[in-house]
TORFILUM-427541 format. One record per residue (C-alpha): residue in one letter; x, y, z. Coordinates in steps of 0.02 Angstrom, whole numbers, padded with zeros to 5 digits, always signed. Layout:
BEGIN
AXYZ ...
//
This chain:
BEGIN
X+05406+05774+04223 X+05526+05828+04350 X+05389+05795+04481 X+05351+05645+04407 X+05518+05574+04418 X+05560+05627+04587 X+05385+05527+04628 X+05477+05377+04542 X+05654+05389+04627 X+05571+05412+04815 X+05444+05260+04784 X+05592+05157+04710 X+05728+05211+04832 X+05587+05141+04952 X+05548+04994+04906 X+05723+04928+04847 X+05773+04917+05058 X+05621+04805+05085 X+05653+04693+04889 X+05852+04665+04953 X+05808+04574+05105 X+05666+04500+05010 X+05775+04392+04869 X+05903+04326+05024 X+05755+04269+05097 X+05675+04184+04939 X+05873+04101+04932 X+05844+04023+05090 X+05656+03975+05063 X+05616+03939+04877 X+05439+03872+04892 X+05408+04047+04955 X+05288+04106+04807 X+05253+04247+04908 X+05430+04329+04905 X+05443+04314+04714 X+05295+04375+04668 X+05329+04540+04766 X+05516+04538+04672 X+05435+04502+04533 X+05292+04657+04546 X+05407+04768+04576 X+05552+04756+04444 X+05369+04753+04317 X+05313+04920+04385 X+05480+04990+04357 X+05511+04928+04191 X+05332+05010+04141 X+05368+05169+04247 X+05535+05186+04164 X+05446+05189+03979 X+05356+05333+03998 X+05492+05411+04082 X+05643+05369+03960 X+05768+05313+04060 X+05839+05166+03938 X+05967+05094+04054 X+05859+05065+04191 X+05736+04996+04060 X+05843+04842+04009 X+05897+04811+04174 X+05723+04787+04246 X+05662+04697+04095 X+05791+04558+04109 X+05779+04545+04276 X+05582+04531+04238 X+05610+04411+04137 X+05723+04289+04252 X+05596+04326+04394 X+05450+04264+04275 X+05540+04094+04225 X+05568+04075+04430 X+05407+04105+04469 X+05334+03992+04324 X+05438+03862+04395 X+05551+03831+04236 X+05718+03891+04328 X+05770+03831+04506 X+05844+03945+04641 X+06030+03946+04671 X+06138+04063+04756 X+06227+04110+04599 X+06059+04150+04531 X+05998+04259+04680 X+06194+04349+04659 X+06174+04380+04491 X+05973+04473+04545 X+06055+04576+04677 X+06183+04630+04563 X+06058+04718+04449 X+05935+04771+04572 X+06104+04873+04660 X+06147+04951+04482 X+05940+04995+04487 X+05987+05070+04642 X+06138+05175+04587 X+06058+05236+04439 X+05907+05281+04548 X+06032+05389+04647 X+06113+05440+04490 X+05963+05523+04435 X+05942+05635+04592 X+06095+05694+04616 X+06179+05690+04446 X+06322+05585+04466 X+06398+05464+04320 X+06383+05262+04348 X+06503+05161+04268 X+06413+05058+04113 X+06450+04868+04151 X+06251+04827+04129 X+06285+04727+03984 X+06397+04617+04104 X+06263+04602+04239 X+06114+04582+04111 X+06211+04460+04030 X+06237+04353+04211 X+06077+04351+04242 X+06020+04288+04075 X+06129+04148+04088 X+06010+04060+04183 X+05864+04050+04055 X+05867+03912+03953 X+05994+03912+03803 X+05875+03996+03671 X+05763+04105+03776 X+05950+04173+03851 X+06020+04227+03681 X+05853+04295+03615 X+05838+04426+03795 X+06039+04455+03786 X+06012+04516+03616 X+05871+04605+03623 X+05956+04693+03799 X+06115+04718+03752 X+06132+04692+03559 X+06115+04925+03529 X+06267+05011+03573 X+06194+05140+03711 X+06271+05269+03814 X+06236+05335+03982 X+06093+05452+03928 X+05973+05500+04038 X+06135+05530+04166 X+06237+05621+04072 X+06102+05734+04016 X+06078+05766+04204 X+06290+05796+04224 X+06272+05925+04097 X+06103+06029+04182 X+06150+06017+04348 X+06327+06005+04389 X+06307+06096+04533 X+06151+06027+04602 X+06161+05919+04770 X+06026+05805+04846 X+05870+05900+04854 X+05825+05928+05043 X+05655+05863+05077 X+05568+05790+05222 X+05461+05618+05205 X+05341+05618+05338 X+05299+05427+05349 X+05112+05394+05340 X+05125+05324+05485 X+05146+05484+05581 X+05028+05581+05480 X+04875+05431+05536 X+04936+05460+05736 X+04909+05646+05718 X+04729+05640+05631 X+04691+05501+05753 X+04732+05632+05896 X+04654+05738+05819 X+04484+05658+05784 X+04476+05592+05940 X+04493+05795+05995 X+04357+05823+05887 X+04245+05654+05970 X+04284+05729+06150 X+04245+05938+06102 X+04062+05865+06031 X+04064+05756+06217 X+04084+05926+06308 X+03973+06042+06201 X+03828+05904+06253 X+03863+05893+06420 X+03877+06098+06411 X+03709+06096+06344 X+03632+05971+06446 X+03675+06059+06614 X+03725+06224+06563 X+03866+06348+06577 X+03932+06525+06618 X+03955+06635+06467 X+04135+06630+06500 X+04151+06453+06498 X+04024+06464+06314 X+04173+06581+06264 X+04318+06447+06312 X+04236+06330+06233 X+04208+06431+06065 X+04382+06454+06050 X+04437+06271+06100 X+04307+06235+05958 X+04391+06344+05837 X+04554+06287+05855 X+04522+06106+05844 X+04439+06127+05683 X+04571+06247+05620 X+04681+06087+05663 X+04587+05952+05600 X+04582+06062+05426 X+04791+06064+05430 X+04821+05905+05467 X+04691+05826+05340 X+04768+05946+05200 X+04962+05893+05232 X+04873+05710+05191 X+04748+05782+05046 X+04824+05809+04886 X+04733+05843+04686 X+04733+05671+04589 X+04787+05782+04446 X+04956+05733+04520 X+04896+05567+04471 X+04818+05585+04317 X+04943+05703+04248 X+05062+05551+04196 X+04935+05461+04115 X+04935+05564+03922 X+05107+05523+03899 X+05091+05346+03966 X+04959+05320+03844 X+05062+05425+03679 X+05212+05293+03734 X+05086+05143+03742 X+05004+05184+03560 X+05195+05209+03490 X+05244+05039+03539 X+05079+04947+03481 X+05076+05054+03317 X+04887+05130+03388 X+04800+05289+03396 X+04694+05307+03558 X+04628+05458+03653 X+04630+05487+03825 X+04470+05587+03905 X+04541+05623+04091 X+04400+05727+04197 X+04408+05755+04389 X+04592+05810+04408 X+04514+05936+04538 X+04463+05822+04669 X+04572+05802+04822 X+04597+05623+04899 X+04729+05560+05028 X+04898+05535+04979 X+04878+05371+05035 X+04744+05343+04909 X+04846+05425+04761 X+04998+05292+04808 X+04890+05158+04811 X+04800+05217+04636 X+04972+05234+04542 X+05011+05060+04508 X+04823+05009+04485 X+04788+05117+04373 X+04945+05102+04262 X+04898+04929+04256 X+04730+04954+04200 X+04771+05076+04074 X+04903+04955+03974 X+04778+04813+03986 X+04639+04950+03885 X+04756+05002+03779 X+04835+04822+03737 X+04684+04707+03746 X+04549+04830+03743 X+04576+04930+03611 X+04583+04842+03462 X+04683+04874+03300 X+04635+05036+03161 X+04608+04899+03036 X+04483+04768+03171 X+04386+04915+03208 X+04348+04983+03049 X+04283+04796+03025 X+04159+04810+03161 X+04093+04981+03108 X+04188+05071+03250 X+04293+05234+03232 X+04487+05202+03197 X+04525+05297+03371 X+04504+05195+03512 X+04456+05287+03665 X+04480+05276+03843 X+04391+05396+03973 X+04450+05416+04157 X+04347+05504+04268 X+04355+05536+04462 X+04221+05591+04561 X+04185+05618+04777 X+04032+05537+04803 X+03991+05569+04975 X+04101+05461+05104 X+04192+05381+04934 X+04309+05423+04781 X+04267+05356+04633 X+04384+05334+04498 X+04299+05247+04339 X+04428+05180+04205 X+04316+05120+04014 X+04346+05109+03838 X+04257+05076+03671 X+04355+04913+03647 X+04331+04728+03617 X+04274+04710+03797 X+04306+04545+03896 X+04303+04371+03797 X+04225+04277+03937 X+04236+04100+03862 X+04426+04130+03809 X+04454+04168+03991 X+04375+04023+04042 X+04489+03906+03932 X+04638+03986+04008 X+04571+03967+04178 X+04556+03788+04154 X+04706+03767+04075 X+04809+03857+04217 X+04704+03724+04314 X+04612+03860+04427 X+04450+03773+04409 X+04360+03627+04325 X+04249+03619+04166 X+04107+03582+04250 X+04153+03696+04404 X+04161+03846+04238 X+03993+03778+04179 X+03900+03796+04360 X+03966+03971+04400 X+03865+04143+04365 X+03902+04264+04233 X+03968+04386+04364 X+04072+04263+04442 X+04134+04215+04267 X+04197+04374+04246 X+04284+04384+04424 X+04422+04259+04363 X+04495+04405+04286 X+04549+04443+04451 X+04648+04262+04486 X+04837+04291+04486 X+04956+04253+04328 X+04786+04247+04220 X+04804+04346+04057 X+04691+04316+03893 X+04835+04400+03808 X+04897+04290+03667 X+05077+04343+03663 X+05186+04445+03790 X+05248+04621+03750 X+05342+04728+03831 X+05176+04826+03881 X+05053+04660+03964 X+05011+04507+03948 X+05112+04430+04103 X+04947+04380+04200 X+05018+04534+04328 X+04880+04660+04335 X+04710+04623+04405 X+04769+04532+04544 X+04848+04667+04601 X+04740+04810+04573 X+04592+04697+04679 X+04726+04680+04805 X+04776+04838+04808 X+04605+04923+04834 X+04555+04792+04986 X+04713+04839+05069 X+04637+05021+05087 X+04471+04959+05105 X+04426+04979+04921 X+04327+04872+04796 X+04330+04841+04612 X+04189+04810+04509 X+04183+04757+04318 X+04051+04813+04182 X+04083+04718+04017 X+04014+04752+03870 X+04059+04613+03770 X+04114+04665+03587 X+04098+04854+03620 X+04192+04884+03778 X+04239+04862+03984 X+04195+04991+04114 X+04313+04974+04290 X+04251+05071+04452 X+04367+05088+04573 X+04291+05130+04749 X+04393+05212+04869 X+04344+05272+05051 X+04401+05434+05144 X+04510+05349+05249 X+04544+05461+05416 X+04430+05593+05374 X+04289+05654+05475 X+04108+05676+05390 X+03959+05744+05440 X+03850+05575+05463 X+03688+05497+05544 X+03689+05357+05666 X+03541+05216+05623 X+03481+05070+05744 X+03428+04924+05655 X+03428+04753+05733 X+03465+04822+05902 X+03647+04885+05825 X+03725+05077+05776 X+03749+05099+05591 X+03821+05264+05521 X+03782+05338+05344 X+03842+05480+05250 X+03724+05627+05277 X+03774+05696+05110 X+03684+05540+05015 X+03516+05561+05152 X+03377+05666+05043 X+03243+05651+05182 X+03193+05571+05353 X+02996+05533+05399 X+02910+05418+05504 X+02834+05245+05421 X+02671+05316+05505 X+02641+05465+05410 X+02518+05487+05310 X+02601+05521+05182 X+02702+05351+05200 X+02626+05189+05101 X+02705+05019+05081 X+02651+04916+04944 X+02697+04764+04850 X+02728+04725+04655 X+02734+04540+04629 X+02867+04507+04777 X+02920+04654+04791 X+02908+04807+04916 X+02871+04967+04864 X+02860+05138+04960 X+02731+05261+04899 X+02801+05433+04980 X+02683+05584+04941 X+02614+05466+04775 X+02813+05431+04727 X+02861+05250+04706 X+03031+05206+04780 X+03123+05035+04818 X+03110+04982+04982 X+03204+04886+05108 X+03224+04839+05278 X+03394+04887+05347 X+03392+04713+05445 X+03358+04600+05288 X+03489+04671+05209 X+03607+04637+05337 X+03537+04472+05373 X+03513+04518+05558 X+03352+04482+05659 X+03248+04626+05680 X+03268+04668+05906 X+03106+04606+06002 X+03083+04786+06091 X+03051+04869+05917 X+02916+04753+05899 X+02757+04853+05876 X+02860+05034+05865 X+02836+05156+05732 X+02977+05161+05618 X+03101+05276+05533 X+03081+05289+05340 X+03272+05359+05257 X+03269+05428+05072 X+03460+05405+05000 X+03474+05449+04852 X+03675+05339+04817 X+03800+05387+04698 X+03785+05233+04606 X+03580+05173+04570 X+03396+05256+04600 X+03352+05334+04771 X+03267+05211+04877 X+03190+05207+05041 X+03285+05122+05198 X+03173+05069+05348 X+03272+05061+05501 X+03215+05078+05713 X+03256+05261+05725 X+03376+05385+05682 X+03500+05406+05833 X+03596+05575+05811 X+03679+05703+05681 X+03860+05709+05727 X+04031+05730+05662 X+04106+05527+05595 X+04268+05474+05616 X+04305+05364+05452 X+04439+05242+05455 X+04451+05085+05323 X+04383+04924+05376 X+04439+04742+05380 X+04426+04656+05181 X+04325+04534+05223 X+04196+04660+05277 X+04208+04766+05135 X+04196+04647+05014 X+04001+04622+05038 X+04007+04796+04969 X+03870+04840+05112 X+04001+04945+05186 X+04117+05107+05180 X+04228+05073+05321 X+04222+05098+05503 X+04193+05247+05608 X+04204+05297+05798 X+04054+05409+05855 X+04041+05530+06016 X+04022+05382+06129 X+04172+05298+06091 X+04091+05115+06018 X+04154+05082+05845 X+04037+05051+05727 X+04004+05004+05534 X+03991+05146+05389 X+03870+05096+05262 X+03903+05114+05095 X+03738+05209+05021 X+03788+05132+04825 X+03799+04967+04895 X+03641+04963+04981 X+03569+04991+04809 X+03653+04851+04723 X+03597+04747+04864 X+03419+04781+04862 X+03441+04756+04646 X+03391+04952+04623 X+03429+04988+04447 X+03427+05171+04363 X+03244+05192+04295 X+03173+05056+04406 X+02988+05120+04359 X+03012+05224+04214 X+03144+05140+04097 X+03087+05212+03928 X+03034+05382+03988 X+03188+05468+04065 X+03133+05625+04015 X+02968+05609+04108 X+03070+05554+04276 X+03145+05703+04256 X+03002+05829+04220 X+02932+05738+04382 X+03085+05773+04490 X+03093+05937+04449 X+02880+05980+04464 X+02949+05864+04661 X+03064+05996+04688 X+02972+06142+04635 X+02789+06071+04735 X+02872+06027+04898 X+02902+06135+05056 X+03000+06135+05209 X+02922+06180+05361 X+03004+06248+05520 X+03007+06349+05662 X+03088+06493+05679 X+03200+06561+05810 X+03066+06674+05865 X+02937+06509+05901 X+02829+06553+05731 X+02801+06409+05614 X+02851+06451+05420 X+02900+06363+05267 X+02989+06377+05118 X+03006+06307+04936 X+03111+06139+04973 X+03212+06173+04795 X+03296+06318+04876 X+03363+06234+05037 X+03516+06149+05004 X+03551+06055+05170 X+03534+06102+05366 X+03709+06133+05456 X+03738+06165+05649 X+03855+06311+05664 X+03949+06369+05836 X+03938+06546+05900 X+04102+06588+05869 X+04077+06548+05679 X+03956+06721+05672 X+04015+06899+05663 X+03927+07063+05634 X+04019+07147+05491 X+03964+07309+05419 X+03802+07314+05505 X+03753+07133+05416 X+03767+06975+05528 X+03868+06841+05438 X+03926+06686+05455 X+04099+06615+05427 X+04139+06456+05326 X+04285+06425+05276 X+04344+06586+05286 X+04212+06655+05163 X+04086+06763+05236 X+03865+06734+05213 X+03731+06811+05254 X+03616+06763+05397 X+03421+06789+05418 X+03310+06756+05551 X+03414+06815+05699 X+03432+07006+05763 X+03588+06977+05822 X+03727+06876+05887 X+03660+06699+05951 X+03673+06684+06136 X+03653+06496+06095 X+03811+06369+06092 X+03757+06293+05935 X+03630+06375+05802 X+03544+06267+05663 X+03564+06350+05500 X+03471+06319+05322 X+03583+06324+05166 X+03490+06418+05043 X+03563+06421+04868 X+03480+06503+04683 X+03618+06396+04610 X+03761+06529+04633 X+03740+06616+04789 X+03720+06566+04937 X+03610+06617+05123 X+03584+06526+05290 X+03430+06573+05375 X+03450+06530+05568 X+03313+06414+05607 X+03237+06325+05809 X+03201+06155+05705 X+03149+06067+05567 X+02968+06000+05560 X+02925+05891+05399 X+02931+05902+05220 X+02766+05925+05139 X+02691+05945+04991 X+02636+06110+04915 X+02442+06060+04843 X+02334+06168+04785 X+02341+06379+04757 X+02444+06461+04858 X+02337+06615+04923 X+02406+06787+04914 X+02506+06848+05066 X+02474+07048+05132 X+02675+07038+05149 X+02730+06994+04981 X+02896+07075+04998 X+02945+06922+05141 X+02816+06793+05114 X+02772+06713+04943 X+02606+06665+04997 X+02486+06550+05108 X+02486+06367+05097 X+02384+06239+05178 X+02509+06132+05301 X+02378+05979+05398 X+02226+06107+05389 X+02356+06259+05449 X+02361+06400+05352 X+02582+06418+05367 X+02667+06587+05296 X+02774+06536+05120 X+02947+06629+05139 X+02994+06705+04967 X+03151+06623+04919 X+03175+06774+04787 X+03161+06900+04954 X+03332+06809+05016 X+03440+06857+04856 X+03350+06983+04770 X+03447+07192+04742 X+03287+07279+04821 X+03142+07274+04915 X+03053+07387+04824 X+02848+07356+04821 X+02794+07266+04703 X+02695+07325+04559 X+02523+07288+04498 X+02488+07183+04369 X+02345+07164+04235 X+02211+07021+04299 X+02149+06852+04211 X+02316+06772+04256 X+02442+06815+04095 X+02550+06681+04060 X+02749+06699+04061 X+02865+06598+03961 X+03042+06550+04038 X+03179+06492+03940 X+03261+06408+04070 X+03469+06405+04017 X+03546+06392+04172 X+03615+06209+04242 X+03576+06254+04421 X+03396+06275+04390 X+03373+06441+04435 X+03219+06503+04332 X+03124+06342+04416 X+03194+06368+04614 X+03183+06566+04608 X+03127+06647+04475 X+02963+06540+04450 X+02890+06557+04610 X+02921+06753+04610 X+02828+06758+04457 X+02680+06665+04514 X+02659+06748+04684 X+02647+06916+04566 X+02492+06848+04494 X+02555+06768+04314 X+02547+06594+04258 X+02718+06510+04211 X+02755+06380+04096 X+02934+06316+04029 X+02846+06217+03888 X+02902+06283+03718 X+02730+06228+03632 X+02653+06380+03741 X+02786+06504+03689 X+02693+06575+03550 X+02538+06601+03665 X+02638+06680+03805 X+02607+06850+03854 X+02787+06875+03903 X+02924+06793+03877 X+03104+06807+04000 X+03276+06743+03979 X+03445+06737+04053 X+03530+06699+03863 X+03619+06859+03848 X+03618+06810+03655 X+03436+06813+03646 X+03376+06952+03540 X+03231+07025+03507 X+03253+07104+03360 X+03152+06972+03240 X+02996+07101+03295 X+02935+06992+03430 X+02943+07139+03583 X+02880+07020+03714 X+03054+06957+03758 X+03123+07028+03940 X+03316+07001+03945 X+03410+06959+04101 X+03588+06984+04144 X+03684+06901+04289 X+03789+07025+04335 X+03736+07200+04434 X+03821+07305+04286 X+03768+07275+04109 X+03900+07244+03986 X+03924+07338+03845 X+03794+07320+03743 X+03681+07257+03860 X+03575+07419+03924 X+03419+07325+03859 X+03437+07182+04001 X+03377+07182+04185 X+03486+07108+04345 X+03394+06956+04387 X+03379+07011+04557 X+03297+07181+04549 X+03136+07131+04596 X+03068+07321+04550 X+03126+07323+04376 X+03079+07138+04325 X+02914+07135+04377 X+02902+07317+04301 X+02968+07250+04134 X+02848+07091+04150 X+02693+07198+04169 X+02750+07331+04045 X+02771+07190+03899 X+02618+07122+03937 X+02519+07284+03914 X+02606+07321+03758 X+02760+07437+03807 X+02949+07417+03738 
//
């Protein structure tokens, strides 16, 4: 709380130097709607913020002066200066007792006085109804006087607000430091360089990315700081409305700017009275409609590549679109016939017009018509959108999009139309040519289809989406094919010209009027210096109408079996630092990363790589690089982690047939069949496992080896499967086969075996059993696993 409300006095200190000048001006200017509105904002955010944190006198003062400000704007009072003297009077005692509560010194109590000044300019009943309601409980100076008495001694806390401002010219410096160290490492590589300069260069490289880290990190901050005022919010919200609601809050661990957590406070708070006020209905309504007492509300925040999500929904009453229809027409925002012509969608966007509540009453928690308005203007300010998902009757989903403003991504740069696009490399699952063979484009009814290695994905033309022409020298070129797999919707495939390059993005927030197609993520500034557009991988979904289980929309379960036979089936194929051509399983390669020299070290005999300042093991190169830059694959069983240093990256393919035993099984998990070339399998197992023992011999006609498979990050399927059938055994994860299994193998350290079925191999995921646990095996020693596999299926304990 003590963070909290130093949060509160520094934003209200703030904003009261602008709000002064503000109301003089409004005094001179009273058809200004502008200048009330923002007077009027602000005095409502601080009468909510000063609920939840009980502070009673600022409280009264901020809800009379709400109230004034409301009649003003509504037109039903008229500006005078006597009426503008009477405002400044209380928004000066706001600002005393805003110093009050910092440094602990007692205001004299006159509020009565001003509240009752100010009042005096509502008409005759509404006046005596707010006087008594402000002033009519004899209350002392609480909140200050509990501060007196706790810190007598304390002065003004000595702090340092960097302005925003500052903070943006520094990562600009610094990511245009970043733009000109990828300039030089090309030109290095394009004409070459002494090893001295290569060693410069490395430690230029360093330090700019040791500074780029700092300076994003005195911006980055957990929205736990956020969230963390929202349970008592919500307790003080259900006291006043006599409901009981609970509050799901998940996310608190991800880091955004500290721009984006200002500019989420006041959304948000928003938001949350409106679901607990209008949403949620009464104990008694939803017992009615079958629904349980408690109301709920869920907020969850998420990074989804190049965006933070922060999704805001309930179980409540959802939106009554007709009832905000008659109060749009009654406010006179739009015609009957106007309502009658419009989409459902754009129904449901008049939520968003300014003093437009369906509230039937005003409380002290909503129902002003302040709200909506501001949270959509809020988030295009930043480069944000807003979308609605209302479930009419049963509840309202809000998703609140947010981009990385000044940060710098890994990205790829697209031509379409003859222009640059960039796109998150995070949401890009695989590049290939529209000419491969593997590549099909069909049509159902109207619409285009891409068949990749017999999948069926949504298809699009990056052009047609963007409404641009398509440029006359790309005419008769082969293509670029783009699997994105969004945040937000079903991976689909994006044809575009080419893919230009795999750099480092500079992402800044873009104009509103750009980001409200919802095409877009913001702007970025690439190696060459030309700005150009982000796109937004979730909106490119929405645009091209991709909907989750497209194809399969009763058999989720099936889409899901099929992913994971994709994952399991396809390979990667490369070429190794020596020249050799190899592959590996595709489900253990987690992404492809360029690394600088100076990133590796030889520790302990064992060359490693450094990321962020954790230490991984590298294959595939003797020693240190002598190259600048060194492509390295991520491999991953779920928990640990490898890079294998690799010349390039070929295809993707698909893993048909047998794969044929290898005379290396130690390295290589077998032959396979890449375009009539028989291509080496690397054993992802070899990469992770304790040992390198030989490998046993096993009986013949092919036993067949169940796998309970526990683990989230699929590590049976990506390491332990593929291990299992280069040994010579069949594997199956069905449980209508356990019975008939030869041998069965889990990683549930409460399985047990003791029911007289001895077929069952334990596995442990630690290198030391715990107690107890002598009759497990370490998932990685190869030697004892496949030991224990062959013993149980000849009949051993």
């Amino acid at each position: 709380m003590d963070d909290l409300r130093e949060d509160f006095i520094a934003e209200t200190r703030e904003t009261l130097e602008i709000l002064a000048g503000q109301l003089v001006q409004w005094e001179k200017t009273p058809d200004d709607l502008g200048l009330i509105d923002s007077a009027f904002r602000f005095v409502h955010t601080v009468k909510g913020s000063c609920g939840f944190l009980d502070l009673p006198r600022l409280l009264r003062l901020s809800h009379a002066a709400e109230d004034v400000l409301s009649h003003a704007r509504d037109g039903r009072i008229s500006v005078c200066p006597e009426l503008v003297s009477a405002t400044l009077a209380v928004i000066d005692r706001i600002a005393a007792l805003t110093d009050a509560l910092e440094t602990g010194e007692s205001v004299f109590d006159d509020d009565p006085g001003l509240i009752a000044a100010m009042l005096a300019f509502l008409p005759t009943e509404q006046a005596v109804e707010e006087e008594a309601s402000a002033v009519g409980s004899d209350y002392l100076n609480e909140e200050v006087a509990s501060i007196v008495d706790d810190h007598t001694s304390r002065s003004k806390s000595r702090t340092v607000r960097v302005s925003l401002n500052l903070l943006d010219k520094l990562m600009n410096g610094v990511s245009d430091l970043v733009l000109a160290r990828n300039e030089v490492s090309r030109q290095l590589r394009r004409y070459g360089a002494s090893t001295e300069i290569d060693h410069a260069f490395g430690r230029l490289s360093t330090t700019v990315a040791e500074m780029r880290d700092a300076i994003g990190m005195m911006r980055m901050q957990h929205i736990d700081r956020l969230f963390s005022s929202l349970p008592r919010l919500l307790r003080d919200i259900c006291i006043d409305l006599d409901k009981q609601i609970e509050l799901t809050v998940e996310g608190s661990e991800v880091e955004v700017d500290r721009e984006m957590v200002e500019a989420l406070r006041d959304p948000l708070t928003h938001i949350l009275r409106n679901s607990a006020d209008h949403g949620i209905e009464s104990a008694e309504e939803r017992r009615s409609v079958g629904k349980d007492p408690v109301g709920h509300i869920q907020v969850v925040a998420r990074q989804s590549g190049n965006q933070i999500l922060v999704e805001i929904s309930d179980d409540g009453r959802g939106i009554d679109v007709e009832k905000l229809g008659q109060k749009a027409i009654a406010r006179k925002l739009l015609t009957i016939g106007q309502w009658q012509k419009m989409s459902e969608r754009a129904k449901l966007d008049t939520i968003f017009a300014p003093g437009l509540s369906t509230a039937d009453a005003v409380t002290a928690i909503s129902g002003r018509g302040v709200g909506m308005d501001v949270v959509r203007n809020n988030m295009h300010a930043i480069g944000g959108t807003i979308d609605l998902e209302n479930h009419d009757g049963h509840g309202l989903k809000i998703t609140l999009r947010l981009p990385l403003t000044l940060s710098i991504i890994a990205g790829l740069s697209l031509r379409a139309g003859g222009q640059i696009f960039g796109i998150s490399r995070s949401s890009v699952v695989e590049i290939i040519s529209v000419a491969n063979r593997n590549v099909e484009i069909e049509h159902i009814g109207d619409m285009p289809i891409a068949k990749v290695r017999g999948e069926r994905l949504a298809y699009a033309k990056l052009e047609a989406l963007l409404e641009v022409e398509e440029a006359a020298c790309s005419q008769g070129m082969a293509r670029t094919l783009v699997i994105i797999r969004p945040a937000v919707g079903a991976t689909f495939a994006l044809d575009v010209e080419a893919v230009v390059d795999n750099e480092e993005l500079v992402v800044k927030p873009g104009a509103p009027l750009v980001m409200a197609t919802g095409l877009y993520a913001g702007t970025t500034l690439p190696d060459n210096g030309r700005p150009m557009l982000l796109l937004d991988a979730s909106g490119l979904a929405a645009a091209i109408g991709v909907e989750e289980d497209l194809f399969e929309r009763d058999t989720k379960r099936h889409d899901a079996v099929h992913l994971e036979k994709r994952q399991i089936d396809s390979g990667l194929l490369f070429e190794t630092m020596d020249g050799k051509i190899r592959a590996i399983r595709l489900a253990s390669v987690e992404r492809m990363e360029d690394f600088e020299r100076a990133a590796f070290h030889e520790v302990g005999g064992r060359l490693c790589v450094s990321v962020n300042g954790t230490l991984f093991d590298v294959r595939g190169l003797d020693g240190l690089p002598e190259q600048s830059h060194v492509k390295l694959l991520r491999l991953t069983d779920g928990s640990s982690i490898v890079f294998l240093a690799v010349a390039d990256v070929i295809d993707i393919f698909a893993i048909d047939g047998e794969v044929a035993p290898s005379l290396n099984p130690e390295i290589y998990e077998g032959i396979v069949h890449v375009d009539g070339r028989p291509i080496e399998l690397l054993s992802s197992f070899s990469f992770f496992e304790l040992t390198s023992d030989a490998m046993r011999s096993h009986a013949s006609g092919r036993p067949l080896c169940f796998i309970s498979a526990e683990t989230e990050d699929g590590w049976e399927q990506r390491v332990l499967a593929p291990l299992l059938k280069a040994s010579g055994y069949d594997v199956t994860f069905d449980e209508q086969h356990r019975a008939t299994a030869s041998v069965m193998l889990s990683l549930d350290a409460n399985a047990d075996a003791s029911n007289g079925d001895c077929r069952l191999v334990k596995l442990r995921d630690s290198l030391r059993p715990a107690e107890g646990g002598h009759d497990s095996i370490y998932r990685y020693d190869r030697a004892a696993l496949l030991s224990a596999v062959s013993s149980k299926i000849a009949g051993g304990a």
